[in-house]
N, C-alpha and C positions, 0 to 999 in steps of 0.2 A: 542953407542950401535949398534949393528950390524941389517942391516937391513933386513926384512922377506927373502929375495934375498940369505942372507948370512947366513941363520940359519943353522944348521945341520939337513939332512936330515933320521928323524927316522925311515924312512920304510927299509934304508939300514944298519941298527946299531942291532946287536946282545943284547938279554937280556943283558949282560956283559956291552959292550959297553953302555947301555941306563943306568947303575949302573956307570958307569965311571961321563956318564954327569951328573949323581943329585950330585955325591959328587963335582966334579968337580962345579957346578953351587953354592951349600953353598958356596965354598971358595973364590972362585972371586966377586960373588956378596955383600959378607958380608959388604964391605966399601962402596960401592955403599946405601946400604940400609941406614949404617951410615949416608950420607952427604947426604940421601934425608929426615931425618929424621928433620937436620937443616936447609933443604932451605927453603924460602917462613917466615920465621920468627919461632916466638913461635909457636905453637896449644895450648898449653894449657889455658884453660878457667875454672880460679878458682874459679869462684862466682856459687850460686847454682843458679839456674832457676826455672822456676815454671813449674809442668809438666804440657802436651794438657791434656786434659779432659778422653780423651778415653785410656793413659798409666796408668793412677789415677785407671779405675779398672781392665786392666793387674794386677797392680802389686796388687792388692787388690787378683785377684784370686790364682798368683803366693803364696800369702802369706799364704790364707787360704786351698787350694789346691796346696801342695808344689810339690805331684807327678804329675801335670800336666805337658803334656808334647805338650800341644794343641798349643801353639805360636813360635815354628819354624814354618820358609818359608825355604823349601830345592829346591834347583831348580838344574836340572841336563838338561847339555849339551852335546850333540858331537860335538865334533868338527876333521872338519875332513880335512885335509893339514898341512903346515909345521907350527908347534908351539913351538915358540923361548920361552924355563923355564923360561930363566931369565928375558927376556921384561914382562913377563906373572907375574911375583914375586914383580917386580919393580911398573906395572901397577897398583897391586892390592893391595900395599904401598900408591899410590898416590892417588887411588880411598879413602881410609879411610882418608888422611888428607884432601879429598876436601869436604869432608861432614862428619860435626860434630855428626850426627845420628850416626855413625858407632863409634863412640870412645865415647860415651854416658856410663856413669853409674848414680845409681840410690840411693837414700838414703832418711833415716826418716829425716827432721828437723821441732822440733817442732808441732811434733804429724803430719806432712802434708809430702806427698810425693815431690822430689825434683830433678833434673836431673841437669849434668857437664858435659861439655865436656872434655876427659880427653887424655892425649898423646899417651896413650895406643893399641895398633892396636894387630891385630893377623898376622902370618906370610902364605904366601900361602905354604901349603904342598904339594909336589913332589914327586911323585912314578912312578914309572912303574907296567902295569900290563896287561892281556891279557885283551882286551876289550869285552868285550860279558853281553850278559844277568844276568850274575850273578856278575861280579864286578859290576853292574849298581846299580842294587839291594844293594847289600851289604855296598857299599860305602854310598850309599844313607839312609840308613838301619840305620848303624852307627854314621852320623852326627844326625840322628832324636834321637838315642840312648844318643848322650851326652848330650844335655839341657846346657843351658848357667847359668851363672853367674852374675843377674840384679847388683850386688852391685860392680861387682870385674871386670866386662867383661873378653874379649871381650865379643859385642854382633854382629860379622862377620863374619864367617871363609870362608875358602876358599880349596877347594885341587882339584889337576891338577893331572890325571893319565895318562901317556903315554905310548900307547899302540904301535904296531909295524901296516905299510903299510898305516902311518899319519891319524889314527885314536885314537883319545884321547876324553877321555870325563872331566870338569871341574865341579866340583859342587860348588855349592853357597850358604851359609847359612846364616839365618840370624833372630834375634828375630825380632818379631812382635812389640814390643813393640818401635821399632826405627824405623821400614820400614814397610810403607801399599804398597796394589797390587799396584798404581799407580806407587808407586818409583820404581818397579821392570825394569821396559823399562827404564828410567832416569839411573841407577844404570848398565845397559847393555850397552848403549848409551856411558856412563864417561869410564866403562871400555875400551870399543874398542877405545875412544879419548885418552884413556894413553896411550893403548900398540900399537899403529900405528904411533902416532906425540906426539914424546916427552915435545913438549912444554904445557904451561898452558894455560888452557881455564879460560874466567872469572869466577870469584867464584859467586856462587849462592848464594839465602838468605838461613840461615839455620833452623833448627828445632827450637834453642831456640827462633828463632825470632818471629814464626808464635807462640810459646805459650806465649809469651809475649804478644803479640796481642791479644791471643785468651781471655785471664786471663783478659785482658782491657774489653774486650764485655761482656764473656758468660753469665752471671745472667741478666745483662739485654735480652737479645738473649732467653731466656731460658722463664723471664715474657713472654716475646711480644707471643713467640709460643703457651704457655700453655692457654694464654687469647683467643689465633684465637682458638684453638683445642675445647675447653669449651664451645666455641659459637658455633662452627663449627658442630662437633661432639659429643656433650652431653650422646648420650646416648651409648657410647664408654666410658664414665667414668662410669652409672648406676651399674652397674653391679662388684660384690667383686673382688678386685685384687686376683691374685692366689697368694697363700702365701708358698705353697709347695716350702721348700728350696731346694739348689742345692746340689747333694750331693757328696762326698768327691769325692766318685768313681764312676763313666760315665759308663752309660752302653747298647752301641749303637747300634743300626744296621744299615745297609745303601743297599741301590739297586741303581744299575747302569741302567743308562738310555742312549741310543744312539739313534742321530738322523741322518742320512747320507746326505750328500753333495748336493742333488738333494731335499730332505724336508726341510733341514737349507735354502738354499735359496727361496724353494717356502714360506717356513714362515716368512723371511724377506719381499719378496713380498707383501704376505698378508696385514703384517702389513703397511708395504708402501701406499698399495690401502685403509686403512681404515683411514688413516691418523693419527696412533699409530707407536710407536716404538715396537725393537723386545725385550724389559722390559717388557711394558705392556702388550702384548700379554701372551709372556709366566706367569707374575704376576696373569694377570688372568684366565688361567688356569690350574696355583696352586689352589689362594685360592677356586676358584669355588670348585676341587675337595676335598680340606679337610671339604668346607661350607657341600659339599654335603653327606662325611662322619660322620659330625657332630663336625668336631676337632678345627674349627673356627667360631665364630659369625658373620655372616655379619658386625655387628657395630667394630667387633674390626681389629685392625691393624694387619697387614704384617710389620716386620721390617726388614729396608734391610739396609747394609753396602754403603753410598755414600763416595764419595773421600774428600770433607770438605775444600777442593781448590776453594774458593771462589773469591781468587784473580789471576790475570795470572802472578803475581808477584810471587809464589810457584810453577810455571809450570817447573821451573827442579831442585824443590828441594826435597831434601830426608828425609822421617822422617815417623809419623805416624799421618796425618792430620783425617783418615777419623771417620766418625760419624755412629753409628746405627741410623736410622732415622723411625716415624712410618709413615707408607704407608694407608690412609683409602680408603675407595670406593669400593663396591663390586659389579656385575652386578643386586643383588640382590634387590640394594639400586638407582636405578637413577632416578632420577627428572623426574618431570609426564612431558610426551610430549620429553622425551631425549633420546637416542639409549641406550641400558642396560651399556655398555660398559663407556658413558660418568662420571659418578660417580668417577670408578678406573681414569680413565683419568686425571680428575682433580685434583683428589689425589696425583695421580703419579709427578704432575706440582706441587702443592703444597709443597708435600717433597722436592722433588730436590730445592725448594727457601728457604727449613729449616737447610738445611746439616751441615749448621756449629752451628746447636744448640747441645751441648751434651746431649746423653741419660740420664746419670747420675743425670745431672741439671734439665732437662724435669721432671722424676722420683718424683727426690724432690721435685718440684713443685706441679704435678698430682699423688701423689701415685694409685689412686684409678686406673689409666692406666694401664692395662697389658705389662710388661716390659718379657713377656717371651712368646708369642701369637702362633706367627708364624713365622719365618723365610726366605728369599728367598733373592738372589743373582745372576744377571747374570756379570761373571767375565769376562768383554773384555777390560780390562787394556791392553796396549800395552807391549810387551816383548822387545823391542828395536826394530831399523831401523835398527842399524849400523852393520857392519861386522867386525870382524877381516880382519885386511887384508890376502889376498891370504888361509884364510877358511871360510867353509861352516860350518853353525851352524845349527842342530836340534835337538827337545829335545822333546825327547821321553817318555814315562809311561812307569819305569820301572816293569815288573810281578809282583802282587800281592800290588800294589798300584792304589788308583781311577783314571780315567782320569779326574778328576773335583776335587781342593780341597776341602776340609769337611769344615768348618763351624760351625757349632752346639756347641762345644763344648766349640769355643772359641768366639765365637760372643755373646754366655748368660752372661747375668748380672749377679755380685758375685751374687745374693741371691737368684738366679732360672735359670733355664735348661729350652731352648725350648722343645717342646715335638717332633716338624717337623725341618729340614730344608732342603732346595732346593738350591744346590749350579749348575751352569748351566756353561759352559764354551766351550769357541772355539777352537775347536784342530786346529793341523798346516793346514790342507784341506781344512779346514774355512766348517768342519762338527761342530756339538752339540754332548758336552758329555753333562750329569748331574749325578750327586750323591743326593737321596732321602735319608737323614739322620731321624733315629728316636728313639725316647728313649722307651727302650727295657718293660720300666717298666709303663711305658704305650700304648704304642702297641705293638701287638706280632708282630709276621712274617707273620701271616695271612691276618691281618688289613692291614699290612706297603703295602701287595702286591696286597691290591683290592682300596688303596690310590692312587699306580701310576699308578695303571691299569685305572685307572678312567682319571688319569692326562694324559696320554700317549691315551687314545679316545679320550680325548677334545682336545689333541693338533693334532691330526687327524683331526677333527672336521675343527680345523682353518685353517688349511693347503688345505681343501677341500672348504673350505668357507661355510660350513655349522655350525659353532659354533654359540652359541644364542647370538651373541652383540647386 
C-alpha cells in the first residue's frame, strides 16, 4: 500500500478526476479486500451466545417499538489533509474483523435472546461531494434515516465523502446495541492503527466474552444489590411504582443548554475545592431542580448510564458493556451533623461500585423501585487520542442536530418512558453543552423552561460558590 507520502493529492483533482479515483479504487482494491477477508484465519463464530443484560432490552424495545429509530450512534468527522480511499476502505475491513461487536447479529432461541458472531461486514462507501454545511447534515441525516437490521446486519457502516482543497468528512455508524460511548475512542484509536501501520495489533477480549462472564454473576449481582438498596433506602421502595406504559410513539421536547469555556472550568474548579467531581456537582443540580419542581422525590433515584467495565481486562474492548444504574442521595436527605451535599455523594460512590448490576435483574428483583424516575448523564467518554496520519480531525454539530446526544428515549425501560432527561457533554473547547429532554405529554414547554431555568441558577449558584451544599 502506498504510503500517506504517496497518496494522490485531492485538492488538485477535478470533480471528474475525484469520479476516476472512486471507480478506479473498486477495481483495484476488490482482491485486496478478497485476501484480507482470509487472513488471520476463520471469523466465523457459529455457536450462539448469551446476550449482556442491557442488548436483552434493546432488542425487547426494537421488538415492541419496531419504528424506533433511537439506538443509532452517528458520529461525523472532518477530516482535513491527504486521505488515501483505499487505505481508508481496507482499514475499515480490518477494523470489523478485530472486533466481533461489529459482525454481531441477533436471534430468538428458545423463547431467549442470543448473539453470533458472524463473517459478515459492511463495505466503507466512497463519494465525492462538496464539503459544506449541508452534505454534513444530510449525509448524517440519512444514515440515522436507514435503521439497521438486528437479525441480518450489518450493524457498522461507514462512508468517506471527498471533498476538494483536502477537506473530507467520514461518518461512522453504528447500532447501540454492539457499541456503548466508551467503545467509541477504542473504535477511533483501532481505526487510525489500521490505516497508518498495516500490521496487527494484539487482539482484544471480545463482546461474547464479557457476556459469558456477565451470564456467570448477574442474579447473584442483582440479590447482593437489591438487599444493600432495601436496607439502605427503604423508603425509595414505599411508595407505588409508576406503571404508565411506554408508549408506541415518543413524543419529546428538549432545550439546549450552554456552558462556555471560562464557567466549564470554574465548575470543575468548584467541584475540585469541595472535594466532588464534575458528575456530582452537575447531578445535583439537576435533581435539586426537578425536587424543587416537584418532578422527583427526594427518596427516589436519578438513573444514570455507567460503562459496566469493571475489569481493565475490557479496556480496549468493543461492545455494549454499560449498565443503567440508580443513583440515590439528595441534598434534601443528608445525615444529621453532614454537609447537604454528603448523601448525593455517597450515593454517587455507591452506584459507581454497582455498575455491573443489570437494570433489568434489579427490576425483577425490586419491582416496587421506579425504573423510569429521572434520568441524567455526563458523557466524557474519550473520542480517541490517535490521528490519522498527516490529518487533522474535527467533529463538528452538524445544523439542526443537539450538541449533546439525547438519551431519554433510548436509555427507558421497555415498559416506561422517563418523564426528564439530562444528557451533559464536552465539546472539542473542553466548553459544556447539555440537552434537557422531556416527555411532551407530561410537561408542556412552559414547565420544560422554568425546570432549566431553575437548573441553569443553581449551576450559577455553584460556579459562584454560593449553592446550598
Amino acid at each position: 500500500m502506498p504510503g500517506p507520502q504517496d497518496a494522490r493529492d485531492i485538492d488538485r483533482d477535478s470533480d471528474a478526476e475525484i469520479e476516476g479515483i472512486l471507480k478506479e479504487l473498486s477495481a483495484q482494491e476488490e482482491q485486496k479486500l478478497l485476501d484480507l477477508l482470509t487472513q488471520d484465519g476463520e471469523c466465523e463464530q457459529n455457536e450462539w451466545l448469551p446476550t449482556i443484560a442491557f442488548q436483552e432490552e434493546i432488542l425487547e424495545v426494537a421488538r415492541v417499538h419496531p419504528h424506533s429509530r433511537c439506538a443509532g450512534i452517528h458520529q461525523l468527522f472532518v477530516l482535513k489533509g491527504i486521505v488515501d480511499p483505499a487505505r481508508m476502505r481496507i482499514a475499515w475491513r480490518k477494523l470489523q474483523h478485530r472486533h466481533d461487536a461489529l459482525r454481531t447479529t441477533f436471534g430468538e432461541k428458545s423463547s431467549q435472546w442470543r448473539q453470533k458472531a458472524t463473517q459478515r461486514t459492511s463495505e466503507l462507501v466512497v463519494r465525492g461531494a462538496a464539503i459544506d454545511e449541508r452534505t454534513m447534515s444530510e449525509t448524517v441525516g440519512r444514515h440515522r434515516a436507514e435503521g439497521f437490521d438486528l437479525v441480518g446486519g450489518p450493524l457498522a457502516r461507514a462512508e468517506l465523502v471527498l471533498g476538494r482543497e483536502n477537506t473530507h468528512i467520514l461518518v461512522l455508524s453504528w447500532h447501540h446495541s454492539v457499541v456503548d460511548g466508551y467503545s467509541l475512542g477504542v473504535l477511533w484509536d483501532d481505526l487510525c492503527q489500521a490505516y497508518n501501520d498495516p500490521g496487527d495489533a494484539p487482539a482484544p477480549l471480545q463482546q461474547g466474552e464479557f457476556a459469558e462472564q456477565q451470564s456467570a454473576r448477574r442474579v447473584a449481582r442483582a440479590k447482593e444489590a437489591a438487599l444493600a438498596i432495601r436496607s439502605r433506602y427503604p423508603k425509595a421502595l414505599d411508595g407505588p411504582a409508576d406503571t404508565r406504559p411506554r408508549p408506541h410513539h415518543v413524543d419529546l421536547g428538549g432545550i439546549t443548554l450552554r456552558w462556555g469555556i471560562d464557567d466549564s472550568r470554574k465548575l470543575a474548579a468548584r467541584a475540585d475545592e469541595l472535594g466532588l467531581t464534575l458528575y456530582m456537582v452537575l447531578l445535583a443540580a439537576y435533581r435539586s431542580a426537578l425536587e424543587e419542581k416537584g418532578f422527583l422525590s427526594p427518596d427516589s433515584p436519578v438513573w444514570s448510564p455507567m460503562s459496566g467495565r469493571v475489569s481493565s481486562s475490557f479496556s480496549r474492548s468493543v461492545g455494549l458493556f454499560m449498565n443503567l444504574v440508580p443513583v440515590f442521595g439528595s441534598i434534601e436527605r443528608a445525615p444529621e451533623g453532614e454537609t447537604p451535599i454528603a448523601a448525593l455523594r455517597e450515593g454517587c460512590i455507591e452506584a459507581f461500585g454497582r455498575q455491573d448490576v443489570p437494570r433489568n435483574d434489579l427490576i425483577d428483583i425490586l419491582p416496587e423501585l421506579s425504573a423510569a424516575s429521572a434520568l441524567f448523564v455526563v458523557q466524557n467518554s474519550s473520542t480517541g487520542t490517535r490521528d490519522l496520519v498527516g490529518v487533522q480531525r474535527s467533529m463538528p454539530t452538524p445544523s439542526g442536530f443537539p450538541p449533546a446526544a439525547p438519551i431519554l428515549e433510548f436509555d427507558s425501560p421497555v415498559s416506561g418512558l422517563f418523564p426528564t432527561a439530562l444528557s451533559i457533554e464536552f465539546m472539542e473547547d473542553s466548553s459544556l453543552a447539555g440537552v434537557f429532554e422531556y416527555d411532551r405529554t407530561r410537561l408542556d414547554a412552559a414547565t420544560a423552561t422554568a425546570v432549566t431555568d431553575c437548573l441553569s441558577g443553581l449551576i450559577d449558584k455553584a460556579i459562584a460558590g454560593t449553592f446550598p451544599w
